[in-house]
N, C-alpha and C positions, 0 to 999 in steps of 0.2 A: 312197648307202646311208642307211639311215633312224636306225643306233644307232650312228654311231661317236663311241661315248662314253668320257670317262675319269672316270678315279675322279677324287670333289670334290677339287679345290685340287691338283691333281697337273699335270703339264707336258707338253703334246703333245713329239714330239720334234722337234729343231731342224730346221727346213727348211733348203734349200739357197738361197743367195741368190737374188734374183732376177737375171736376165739383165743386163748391164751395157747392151744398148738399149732395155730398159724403163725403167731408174732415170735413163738419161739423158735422155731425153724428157720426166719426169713437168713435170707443172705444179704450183704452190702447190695448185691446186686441188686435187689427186690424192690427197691423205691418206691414203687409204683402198688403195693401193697401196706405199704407203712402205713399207721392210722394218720388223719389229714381231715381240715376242713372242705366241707365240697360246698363249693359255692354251683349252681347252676342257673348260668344267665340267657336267655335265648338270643340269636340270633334275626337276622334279616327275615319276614316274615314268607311266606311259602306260597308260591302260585301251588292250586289245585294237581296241575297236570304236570308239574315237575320233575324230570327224566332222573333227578337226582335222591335219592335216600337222604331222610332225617339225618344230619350229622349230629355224634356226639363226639366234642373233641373233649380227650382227657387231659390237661394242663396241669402239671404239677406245680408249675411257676410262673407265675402273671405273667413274665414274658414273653411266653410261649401264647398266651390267650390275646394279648394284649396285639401281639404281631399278626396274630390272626385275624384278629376283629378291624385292622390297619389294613389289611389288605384287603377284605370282605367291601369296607367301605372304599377303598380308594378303586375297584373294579365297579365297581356300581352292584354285585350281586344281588338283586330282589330274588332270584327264583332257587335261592339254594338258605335252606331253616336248617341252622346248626344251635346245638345248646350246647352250653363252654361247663365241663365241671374242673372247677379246681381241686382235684385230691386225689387221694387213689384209690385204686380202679374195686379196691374193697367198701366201699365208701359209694359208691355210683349206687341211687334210688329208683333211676330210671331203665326200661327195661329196653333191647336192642337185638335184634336178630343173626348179626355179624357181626364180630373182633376182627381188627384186623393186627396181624405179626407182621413187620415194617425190620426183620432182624436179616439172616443169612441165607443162602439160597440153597442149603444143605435138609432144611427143616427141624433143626436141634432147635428146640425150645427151654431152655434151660439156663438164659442170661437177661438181665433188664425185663422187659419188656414181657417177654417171652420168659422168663422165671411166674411173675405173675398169670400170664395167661394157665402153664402150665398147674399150677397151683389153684388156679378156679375152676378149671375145667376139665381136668384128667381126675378119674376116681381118687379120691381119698389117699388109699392104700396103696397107689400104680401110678407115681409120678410122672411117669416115661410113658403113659401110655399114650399120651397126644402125640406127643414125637414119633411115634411110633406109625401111629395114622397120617400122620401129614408124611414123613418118610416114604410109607404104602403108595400116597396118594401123589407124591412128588414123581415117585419112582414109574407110574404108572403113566404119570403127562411128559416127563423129562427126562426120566432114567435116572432119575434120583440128584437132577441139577436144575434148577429153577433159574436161571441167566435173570443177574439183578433187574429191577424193570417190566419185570412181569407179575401178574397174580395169576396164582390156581385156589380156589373154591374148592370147599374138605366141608363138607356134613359132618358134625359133629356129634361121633357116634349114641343112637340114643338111649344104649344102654349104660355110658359113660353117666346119665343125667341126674337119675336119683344115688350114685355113689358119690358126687362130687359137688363144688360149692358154689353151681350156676346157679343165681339167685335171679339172674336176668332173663330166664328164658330165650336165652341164648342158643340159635342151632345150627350158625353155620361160623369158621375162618375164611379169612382169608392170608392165606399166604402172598406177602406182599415182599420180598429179598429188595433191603437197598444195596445190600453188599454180597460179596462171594462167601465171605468170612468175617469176624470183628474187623474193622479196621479203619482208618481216616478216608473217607468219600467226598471230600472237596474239591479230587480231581474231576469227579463225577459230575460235569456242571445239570444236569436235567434231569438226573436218577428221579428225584421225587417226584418231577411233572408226570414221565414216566411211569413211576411206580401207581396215581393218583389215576391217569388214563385206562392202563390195564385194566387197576379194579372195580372204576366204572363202567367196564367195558364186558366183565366180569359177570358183575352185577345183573347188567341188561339181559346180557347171553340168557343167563340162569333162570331169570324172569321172565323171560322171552318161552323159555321149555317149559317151565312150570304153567306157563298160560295155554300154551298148546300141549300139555299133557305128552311131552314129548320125554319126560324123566322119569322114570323106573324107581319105584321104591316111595315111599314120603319125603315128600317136598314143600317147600311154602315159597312163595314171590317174599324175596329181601326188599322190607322197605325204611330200615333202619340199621346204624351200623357206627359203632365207634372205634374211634383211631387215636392215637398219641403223635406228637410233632415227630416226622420220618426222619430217620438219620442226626438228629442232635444229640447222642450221646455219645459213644464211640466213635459215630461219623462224625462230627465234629461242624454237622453243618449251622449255619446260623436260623435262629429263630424266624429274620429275615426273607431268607432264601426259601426253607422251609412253606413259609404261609406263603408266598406271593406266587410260591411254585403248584403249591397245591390248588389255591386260588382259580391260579392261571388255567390250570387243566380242571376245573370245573368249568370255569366262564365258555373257554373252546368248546369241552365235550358239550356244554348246552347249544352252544351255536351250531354243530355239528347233527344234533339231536332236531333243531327248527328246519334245518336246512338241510335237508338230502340230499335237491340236487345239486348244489356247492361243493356240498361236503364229498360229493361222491364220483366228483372231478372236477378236481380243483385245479386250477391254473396256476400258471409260474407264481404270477405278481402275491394271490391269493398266501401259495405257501410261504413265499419269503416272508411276507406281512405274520403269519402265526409263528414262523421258525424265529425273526429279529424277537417278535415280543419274550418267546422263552429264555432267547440270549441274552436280553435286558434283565434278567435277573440271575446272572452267572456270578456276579461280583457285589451280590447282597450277604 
C-alpha cells in the first residue's frame, strides 16, 4: 500500500517477534533483520500526479533518517511522500512493491543488506535462489556485470511467494550496484545520485510497458518501493552525502519529468548548473 502512514513521531504498533529460526541463523552481517523498534514517520506530503513512487526509507539509526528529512527540507521537496521506518526490514507493517539491493554489481546477495533481502524473499529452504535469479537476470542485461550506477528490474519469481517470508506483497528488485565488489566508494563522488537516477529511470521504463501492455507475462505499474541509506556500510559513505545525493536526483529527475522540452536539450549553461549542484555535494 502506498499511504500507510502515522502521525509524526507517533509509534507503529509492536510487532510480534521474529520466528526463533530466523534470529537463529542470522549473521553479524544481517542487521538489518535483527529485531528493532519501527518507528514510521511520514514525510513531505504528495502531489497526486507525482512521477515518483511512495518512498519507504529503512533507517536503522536516526542518523540516517535524520539526514534525510535535512535534505528533504533544505531542497524544498513537496512532490516526493516518503515514510521513514526505523528498524529492521523484519519489523516493516507497511506493504511495497519493490526492494531495492544498493550492494555489488555481480548480484550475490548474501551480505548486509542483501543477506536480509535474501532471507525474506528467497524460498525458505533455497537461500541462493534470489541470487540465482538476479545472477539469470544480470547475465541476460550485462553478461553477468551490472557497471555500479546502474539498475536492472527482476520480478520476483512468483512461485518464490508462498515458500518464503514476503509479508509485503512485494513483487519486484531492483538491482541497484553502488560498488563492483565490497569495498570503500568515497572515490566514487556521484555513485548514489547515480544509482537513485537509474532506478527511477527504471521505474518509469517498467511503468511506461505495463501501461502499454507492452510486457509479457504478469506485471503491475510499481508505485511503491523501499530502500536503505546507499553505500554507508562498507562503502563508507556519509549519511550526508547519501541523503543530499539521493535528494538531489529526485528534485532533477522531477524537473526533468515537468520539463521535456529542457530536459530533452539541454544547453551548456542548463548542464553545468545540474552537474555543479551534484559536485556540491562531493565533500559531505
Amino acid at each position: 500500500m502506498d499511504s500507510a502512514e502515522t502521525t509524526h513521531g507517533s509509534s507503529a504498533p509492536t510487532p510480534a517477534k521474529p520466528s526463533p529460526d530466523i534470529a537463529s541463523t542470522l549473521t553479524p552481517a544481517s542487521d538489518f533483520t535483527q529485531p528493532g523498534c519501527c518507528i514510521a514517520m511520514p514525510s513531505a506530503s504528495r502531489q497526486n500526479a507525482s512521477p515518483i513512487p511512495h518512498i519507504h526509507a529503512l533507517c536503522m539509526e536516526d542518523e540516517y533518517s535524520t539526514a534525510l528529512q535535512a535534505a528533504v527540507e533544505s531542497h524544498s521537496l513537496s512532490s516526493v511522500s516518503i515514510t521513514y521506518h526505523n528498524c529492521a526490514l523484519s519489523f516493516v507493517e507497511a506493504e511495497f512493491d519493490l526492494i531495492v539491493s544498493p550492494a555489488n554489481s555481480y548480484g550475490r546477495l548474501d551480505g548486509g543488506f542483501d543477506d536480509a533481502i535474501s532471507r525474506s524473499f528467497s524460498p525458505r529452504d533455497d537461500y541462493l535462489a534470489l541470487t540465482r535469479a538476479a545472477q539469470a537476470k544480470l547475465y541476460d542485461e550485462w553478461r553477468g556485470f551490472a557497471p555500479p550506477g546502474t539498475c536492472t528490474l527482476l520480478r520476483i519469481p512468483d512461485d518464490f511467494h508462498a515458500r518464503s517470508r514476503n509479508t509485503w506483497n512485494t513483487k519486484y528488485l531492483a538491482l541497484c550496484p553502488t560498488m563492483r565488489v565490497p569495498q570503500n566508494v568515497n572515490w566514487d563522488h556521484e555513485v548514489i545520485y547515480e544509482c537513485t537516477w537509474s532506478l527511477l529511470c527504471a521505474i518509469d521504463k517498467h511503468n511506461r510497458a505495463v501501461r502499454e501492455g507492452r510486457l509479457s507475462g504478469r506485471h503491475d505499474e510499481i508505485r511503491s518501493l523501499l530502500m536503505v541509506p546507499m553505500a554507508t556500510g562498507v562503502g563508507a559513505v556519509s549519511p550526508e552525502r547519501w541523503a543530499n545525493q539521493t535528494v538531489l536526483a529526485f528534485e532533477h529527475y522531477v524537473d526533468a519529468m515537468e520539463n521535456e522540452s529542457k530536459w530533452s536539450s539541454l544547453e551548456p549553461g542548463d548542464i553545468i548548473e545540474y552537474a555543479h549542484e551534484v559536485e556540491q555535494t562531493w565533500e559531505l
